[in-house]
Every structure is written in C-alpha cells, then in structure tokens.
C-alpha positions in Angstrom: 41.4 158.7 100.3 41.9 157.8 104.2 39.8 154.6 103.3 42.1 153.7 100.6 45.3 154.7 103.0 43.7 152.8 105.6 43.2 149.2 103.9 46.5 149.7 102.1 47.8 150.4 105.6 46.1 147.0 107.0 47.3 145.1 103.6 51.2 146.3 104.3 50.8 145.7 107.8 49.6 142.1 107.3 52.1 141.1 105.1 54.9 142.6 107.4 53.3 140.3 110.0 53.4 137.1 107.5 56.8 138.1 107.2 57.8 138.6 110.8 56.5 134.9 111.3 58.0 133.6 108.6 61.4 135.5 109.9 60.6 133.5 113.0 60.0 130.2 111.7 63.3 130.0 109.6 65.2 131.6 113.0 64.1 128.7 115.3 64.8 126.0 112.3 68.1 126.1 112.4 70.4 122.4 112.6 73.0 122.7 115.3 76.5 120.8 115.6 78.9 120.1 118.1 82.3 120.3 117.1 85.7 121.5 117.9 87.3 124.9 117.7 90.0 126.9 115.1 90.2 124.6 111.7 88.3 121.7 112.8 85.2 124.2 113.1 86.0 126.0 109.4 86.2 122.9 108.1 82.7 121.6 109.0 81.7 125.2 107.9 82.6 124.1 105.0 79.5 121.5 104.7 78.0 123.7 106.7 77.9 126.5 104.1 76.5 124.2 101.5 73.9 122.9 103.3 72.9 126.3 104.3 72.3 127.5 100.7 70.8 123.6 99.7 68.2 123.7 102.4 67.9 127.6 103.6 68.4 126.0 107.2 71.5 127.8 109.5 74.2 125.8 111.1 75.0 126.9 114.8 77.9 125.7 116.4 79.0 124.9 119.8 82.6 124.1 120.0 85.4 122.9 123.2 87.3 120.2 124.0 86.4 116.1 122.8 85.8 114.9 126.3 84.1 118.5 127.6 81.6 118.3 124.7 81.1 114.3 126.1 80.4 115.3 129.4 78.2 117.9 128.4 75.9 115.7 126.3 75.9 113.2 129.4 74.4 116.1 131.5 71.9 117.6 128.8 71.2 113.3 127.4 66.8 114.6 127.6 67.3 118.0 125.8 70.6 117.7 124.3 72.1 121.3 123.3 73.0 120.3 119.6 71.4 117.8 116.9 74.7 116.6 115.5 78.1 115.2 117.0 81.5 115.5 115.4 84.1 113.8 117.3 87.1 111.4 117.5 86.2 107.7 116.8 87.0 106.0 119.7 84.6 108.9 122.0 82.2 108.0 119.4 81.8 104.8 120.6 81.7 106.4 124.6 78.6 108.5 123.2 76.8 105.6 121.6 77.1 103.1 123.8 75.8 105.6 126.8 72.7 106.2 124.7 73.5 109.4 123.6 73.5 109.0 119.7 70.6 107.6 117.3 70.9 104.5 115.0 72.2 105.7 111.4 69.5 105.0 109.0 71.6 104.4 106.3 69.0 104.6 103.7 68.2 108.3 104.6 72.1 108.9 104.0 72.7 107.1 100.3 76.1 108.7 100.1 77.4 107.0 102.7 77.0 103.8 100.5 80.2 105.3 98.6 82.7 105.4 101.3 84.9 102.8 102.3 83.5 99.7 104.5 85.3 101.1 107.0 83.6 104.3 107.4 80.8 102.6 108.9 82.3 102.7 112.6 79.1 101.7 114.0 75.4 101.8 113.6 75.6 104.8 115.1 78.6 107.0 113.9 80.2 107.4 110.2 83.6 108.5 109.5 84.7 111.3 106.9 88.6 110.9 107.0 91.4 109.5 108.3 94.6 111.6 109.7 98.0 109.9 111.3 100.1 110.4 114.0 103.5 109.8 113.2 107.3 110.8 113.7 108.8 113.9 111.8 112.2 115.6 112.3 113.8 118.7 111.5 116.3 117.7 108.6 118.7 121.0 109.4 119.0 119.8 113.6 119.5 116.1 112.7 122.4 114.2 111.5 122.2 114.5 107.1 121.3 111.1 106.6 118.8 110.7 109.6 115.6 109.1 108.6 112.7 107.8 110.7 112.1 104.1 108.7 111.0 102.1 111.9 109.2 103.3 115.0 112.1 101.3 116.3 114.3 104.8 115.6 112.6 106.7 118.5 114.6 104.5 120.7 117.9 105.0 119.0 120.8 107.1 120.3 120.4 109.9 117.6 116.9 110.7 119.2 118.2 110.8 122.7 117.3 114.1 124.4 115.5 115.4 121.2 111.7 113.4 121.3 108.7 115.4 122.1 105.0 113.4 122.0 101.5 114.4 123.0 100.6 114.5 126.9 96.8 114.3 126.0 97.2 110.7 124.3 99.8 108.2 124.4 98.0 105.9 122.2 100.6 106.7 119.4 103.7 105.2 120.8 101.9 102.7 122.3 100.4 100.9 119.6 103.8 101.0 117.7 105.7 99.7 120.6 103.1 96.5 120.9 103.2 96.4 116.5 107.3 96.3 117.2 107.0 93.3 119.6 104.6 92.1 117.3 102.1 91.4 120.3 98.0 93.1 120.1 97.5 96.5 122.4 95.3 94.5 124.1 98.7 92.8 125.2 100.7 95.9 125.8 101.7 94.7 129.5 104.2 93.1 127.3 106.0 96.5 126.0 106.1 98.3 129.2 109.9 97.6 129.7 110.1 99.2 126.2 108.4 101.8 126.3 110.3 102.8 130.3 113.2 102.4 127.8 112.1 105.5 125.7 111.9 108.2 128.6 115.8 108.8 127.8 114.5 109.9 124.1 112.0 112.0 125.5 112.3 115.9 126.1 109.2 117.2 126.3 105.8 116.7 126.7 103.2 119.0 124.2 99.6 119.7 125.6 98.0 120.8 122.2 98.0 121.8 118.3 100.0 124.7 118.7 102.4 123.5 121.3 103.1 120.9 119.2 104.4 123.3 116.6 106.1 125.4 118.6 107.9 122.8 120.4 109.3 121.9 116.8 110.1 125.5 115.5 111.9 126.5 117.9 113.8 123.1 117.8 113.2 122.1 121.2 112.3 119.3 120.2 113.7 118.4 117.0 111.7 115.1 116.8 108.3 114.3 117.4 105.3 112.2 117.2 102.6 114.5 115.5 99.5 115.4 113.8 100.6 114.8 109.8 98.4 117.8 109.6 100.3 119.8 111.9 103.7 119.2 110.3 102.2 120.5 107.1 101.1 123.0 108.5 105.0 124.0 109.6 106.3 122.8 106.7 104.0 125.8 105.1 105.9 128.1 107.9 109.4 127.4 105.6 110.7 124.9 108.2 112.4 122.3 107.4 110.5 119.0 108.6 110.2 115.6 107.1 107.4 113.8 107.8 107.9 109.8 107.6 105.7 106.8 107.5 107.4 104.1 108.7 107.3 100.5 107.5 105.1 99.6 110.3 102.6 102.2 109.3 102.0 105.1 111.0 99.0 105.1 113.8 95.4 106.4 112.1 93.5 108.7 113.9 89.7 108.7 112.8 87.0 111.6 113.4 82.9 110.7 113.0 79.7 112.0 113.1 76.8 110.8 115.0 73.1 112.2 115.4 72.3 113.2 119.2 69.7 110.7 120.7 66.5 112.5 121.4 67.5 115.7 118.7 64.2 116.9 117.1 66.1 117.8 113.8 67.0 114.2 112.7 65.7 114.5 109.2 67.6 117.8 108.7 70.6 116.4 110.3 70.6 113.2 108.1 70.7 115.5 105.0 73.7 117.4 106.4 75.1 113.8 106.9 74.0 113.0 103.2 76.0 116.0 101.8 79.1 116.1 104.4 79.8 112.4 102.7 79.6 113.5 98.8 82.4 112.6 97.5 83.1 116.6 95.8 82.2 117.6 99.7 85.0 114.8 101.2 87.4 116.3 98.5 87.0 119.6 99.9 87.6 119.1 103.6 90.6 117.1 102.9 92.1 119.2 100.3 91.2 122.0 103.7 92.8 120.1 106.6 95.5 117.7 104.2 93.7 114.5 105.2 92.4 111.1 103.7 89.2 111.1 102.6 86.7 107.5 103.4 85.9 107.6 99.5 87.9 107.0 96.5 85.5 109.0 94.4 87.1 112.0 96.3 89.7 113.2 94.5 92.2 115.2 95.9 94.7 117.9 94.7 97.4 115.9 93.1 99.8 118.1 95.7 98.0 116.9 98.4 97.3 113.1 97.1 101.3 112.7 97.6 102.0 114.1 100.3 103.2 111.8 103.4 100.7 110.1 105.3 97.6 111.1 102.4 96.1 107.4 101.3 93.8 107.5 98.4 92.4 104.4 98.7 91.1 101.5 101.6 94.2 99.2 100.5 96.5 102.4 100.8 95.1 102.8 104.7 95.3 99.5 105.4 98.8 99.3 104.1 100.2 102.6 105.7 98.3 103.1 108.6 97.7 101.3 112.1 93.8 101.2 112.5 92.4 100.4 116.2 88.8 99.5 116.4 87.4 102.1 118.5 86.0 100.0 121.6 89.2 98.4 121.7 91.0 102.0 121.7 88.1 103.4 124.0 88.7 100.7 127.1 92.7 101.3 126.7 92.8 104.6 126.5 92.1 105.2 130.4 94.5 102.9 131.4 97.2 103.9 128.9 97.1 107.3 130.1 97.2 106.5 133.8 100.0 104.4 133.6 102.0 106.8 131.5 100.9 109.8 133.3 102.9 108.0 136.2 105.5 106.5 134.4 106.3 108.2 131.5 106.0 112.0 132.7 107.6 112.1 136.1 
C-alpha cells in the first residue's frame, strides 16, 4: 500500500511539475503593446481579447503619452519594452525612420490587402481608422442660425471671444488656413498674417480629451476645434453640440500600428496585426470609438455610419477630410508648434 501511495505520489507530483512548466511557458509568451491610456487602451483590448482566446497568448499593455512612449523606445531601441506600437501617423513615421520599427511583411498580414490603399502609411506602419478634427458649437450659446460651413467662420465676428483649440497641436487650423489661401502647408509662411488674425476668436487654450469637453460644457468656450469623437461623446452628455464638416473638409487625423525593430514576438505580433485589420474586427473598434474604418468591408452601425465626420468609403475621405502625408506633417509639426507657442498663446 505505501508502494502504491508512493508511485501515485511521484506520478501526481510529476504531472503537477509538467504543469507548473507549462504554466510558465504560456506566462512568459505573452505579446505586449504600446498604446495609450482610457478608450484608446479598451479599444485595442478589444483585438486584444480576440486574439487572446484565437491564440491562448496574453496581451500586456504599457500605456502614456505619444511622444513619452517615442522617447522611451529611443532609449530601450536593443531590448525594446513592448513588441507592438500603436500610435499617431505622423510619430509613426519619427519611429520608422529612427529604426525603431520592422518592415511590414505584408504577406504574413493578408487582411491588410482589404483596406484602403491608403492604409499602407509605409512599409513599416498600417492604419486602422481615420478620426477628424473639426469645428463644433453649442447651438443653445450661438446665434439660431449660426453654422460652421467654411473654416473661414472661425475668423468671423460671431466667434469672437468664444474659440477654444488644442495647445498640444496646432496642425488643425493650420492646414485649413493654408487650404483657405489655397497655398500647400509646406507654404504656410503665407498664412501667418491670417492665422495672427484669429487670436481675437480665441478664448482658450485646451491641454487634453477631457479639457476639451469641459471647456465646451460649461460653455466657456462655445466653439471649438475638436476630436469628432470627443463631441460625440458630449453630445451623449445631453449637450447641445453640432458638429460640422466644412466644405473644405475637415483635417484627418490617422492612428497606426508598427512592429518594434528587434521584438522577438514578430510572428505573434503579425497575427494580432492580421486580426486587428478584419474587416468584423475594424467594425468593432469604430462602432467603439465613432471612427472611420480603412475598409469598406467594415460595416458600421447605420447610427454611427451617418454621423458627422464618419466616411464609409476612400472617395468619402478623400472628399471630406484634409489628409497630410505623415513626413510632411512630422517635419512641420515642430515648427508649427514653436511658432504658435509664441505667437498664438501669449
């Protein structure tokens, strides 16, 4: 009988150990991601989730701010902290051309032959959505018949006093001032007398997501150049806002994802590429966040597919939104914030 409970003792034993390993083995393979904070991070969860019961592999995240997360990688380029990047378009291109992403190998990510040409930012980063920044107004603290059809509005004498925009990226109302002269960003030397002409619009200055919407619930700033997301978002609060494209299109914004040079989890970070661009997956986040997926085959609530700023197709964003390439927007940005930092703010 001791023999018996002995070898069974020995048998249990050994297959707790196969299973302590095997515990192990599945701990350490786990894919992790770089991303953003609050909704940004719950909607990659989103993929993440699915890819977690697909592959049996967990998703870790480390989340902060776009340009933290880009300085971070610079330090960590031989042994970077995560195996995938999700970031803004234009730091995309920052991270690539210092080396710090891997060529796409496009045939290890079929999906991604789905999505619109312009999805393909690069060889080395792939787009999911599209967003827009663009002016919305509180229709009870503006005149009845006030609409925002032009850019060119922002500069009119209704708006005086009432205008609050981003202090993190002036990009906005810079690229519809030089599409109002009808002159490239790359020229916007040309529209500096314009925009000095706005400061008399301008109230304040928001520094992020929720001072954005706080600014415009408490009608500080009845006006404002926004995240279409954000104004949703209020709109969902009961506030009155209208959200408006105008005819020149409102500016795109554009987030990727890129595979950290030197990761040793490419393969796994390919297939959570491959399923983060199915078309039911890019339905999904955007239906989450109220954004515009890269992929006609994504289709979208029908309350969410008509709402301002939404485009369901490449000819839609071409039409309705203002798309910078992102080296272009990458080399201006610097500059653009320097000289409104000093010109536009004080």
């Amino acid at each position: 009988m001791k023999k018996f409970a002995f070898a069974l003792g020995a048998v249990v034993a050994g297959t707790f150990a196969v299973m302590a390993s095997a515990t192990v083995a599945s701990a350490q393979e786990k894919l992790v991601i770089s991303t953003w904070g609050g909704n940004w991070k719950e909607g990659v969860a989103i993929v993440g989730k699915e890819f977690t019961k697909r592959t049996g592999v967990e998703v870790e995240y480390i989340t902060g701010g776009t340009l933290d997360r880009l300085a971070k990688a610079k330090v960590a380029r031989d042994n970077p902290e995560s195996d995938l990047i999700n970031t803004t378009a234009h730091v995309g291109y920052l991270y690539h051309s210092d080396g710090l992403m891997e060529k796409l190998d496009w045939s290890k990510i079929p999906n991604a032959a789905k999505l619109y040409p312009m999805a393909k930012r690069s060889d080395y980063t792939v787009a999911d959505y599209v967003y827009v920044y663009t002016p919305a107004f509180r229709t009870d603290l503006m005149p009845k018949d006030f609409k925002i059809d032009s850019w060119e509005t922002l500069w009119g004498a209704e708006v005086a006093g009432k205008l609050g925009l981003p202090d993190f990226d002036p990009s906005h109302v810079i690229i519809a001032a030089t599409k109002l002269a009808g002159v490239k960003p790359e020229e916007w030397d040309k529209v500096k007398p314009k925009l000095l002409e706005l400061k008399k619009s301008i109230k304040a200055f928001y520094q992020s997501d929720a001072t954005s919407q706080n600014l415009i619930r408490t009608g500080e700033t009845p006006v404002q150049v926004l995240l279409n997301i954000n104004g949703y978002h209020i709109q969902k609060l009961g506030i009155p806002v209208e959200i408006d494209v105008p005819k020149e299109g409102a500016v795109a914004g554009t987030d990727v994802w890129g595979i950290n040079a030197n990761s040793k989890k490419k393969a796994l970070a390919e297939q959570f590429l491959n399923i983060a661009l199915e078309p039911e997956m890019l339905a999904k986040l955007c239906n989450f966040h109220k954004c515009s997926p890269m992929s006609g085959e994504a289709k979208l609530d029908p309350e969410v597919a008509k709402l301002p700023g939404i485009f369901t197709s490449q000819e839609e964003i071409e039409k309705g939104a203002i798309v910078l390439d992102d080296k272009t927007y990458a080399t201006l940005l610097p500059q653009w914030k320097a000289w409104f930092t000093e010109n536009m703010m004080h």
